[in-house]
N, C-alpha and C positions, 0 to 999 in steps of 0.2 A: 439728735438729742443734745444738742450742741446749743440750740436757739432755746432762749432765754427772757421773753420779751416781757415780763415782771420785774417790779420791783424789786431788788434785792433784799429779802427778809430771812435772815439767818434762822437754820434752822429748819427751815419750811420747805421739802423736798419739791421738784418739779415734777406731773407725770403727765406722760405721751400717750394718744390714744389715737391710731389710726382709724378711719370711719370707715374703710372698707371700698368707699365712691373712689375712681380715678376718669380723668380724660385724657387721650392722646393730644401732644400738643397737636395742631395743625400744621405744621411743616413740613412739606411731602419728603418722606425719604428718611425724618427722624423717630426716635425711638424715645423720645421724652416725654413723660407722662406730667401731669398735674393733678395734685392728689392734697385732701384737706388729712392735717392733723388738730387735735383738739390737744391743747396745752393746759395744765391745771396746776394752779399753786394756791394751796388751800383752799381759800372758798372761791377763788377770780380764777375763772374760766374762758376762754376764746377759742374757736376754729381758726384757722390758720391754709392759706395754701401753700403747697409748696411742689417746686420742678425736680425729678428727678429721672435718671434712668428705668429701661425695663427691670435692669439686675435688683433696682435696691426697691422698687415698687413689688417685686416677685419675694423681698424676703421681709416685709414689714408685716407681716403677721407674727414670723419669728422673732423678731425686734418684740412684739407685743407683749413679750412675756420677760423680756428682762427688767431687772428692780434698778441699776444705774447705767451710766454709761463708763466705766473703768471697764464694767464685762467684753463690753468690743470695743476698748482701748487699742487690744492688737492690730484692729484690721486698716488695710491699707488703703487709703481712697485713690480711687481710680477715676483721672478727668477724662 
């Protein structure tokens, strides 16, 4: 929720939409998926890929229903 890759237009909230599609990278032994998100700020829309873990790829449905990112302010990123 972090990436931002709009113009800066005040006012104009960003929302995140996971598509649901992921691919295992291909590095034997890893656990890093590749997964599109769809970014929107007003009417300019793009898909987006992005690398991520099993953990955070397992809970981006739940991500799917928050309204900002202050809600998982709390959580700790784990490298």
């Amino acid at each position: 929720m972090n990436a931002k890759p709009f113009d800066a237009l005040a006012g104009i909230p960003y929302r995140y939409f996971f598509s649901g599609s992921y691919i295992l990278a291909m590095k034997p032994g890893e656990e890093t998926f590749n997964f599109k998100i769809r970014i929107e700020q007003g009417t300019t829309a793009k898909t987006f890929e992005f690398s991520g873990p099993k953990a955070l790829l397992a809970n981006l449905p739940g991500f799917a229903e928050l309204i900002s990112g202050e809600e998982i302010s709390g959580l700790k990123r784990l490298d």
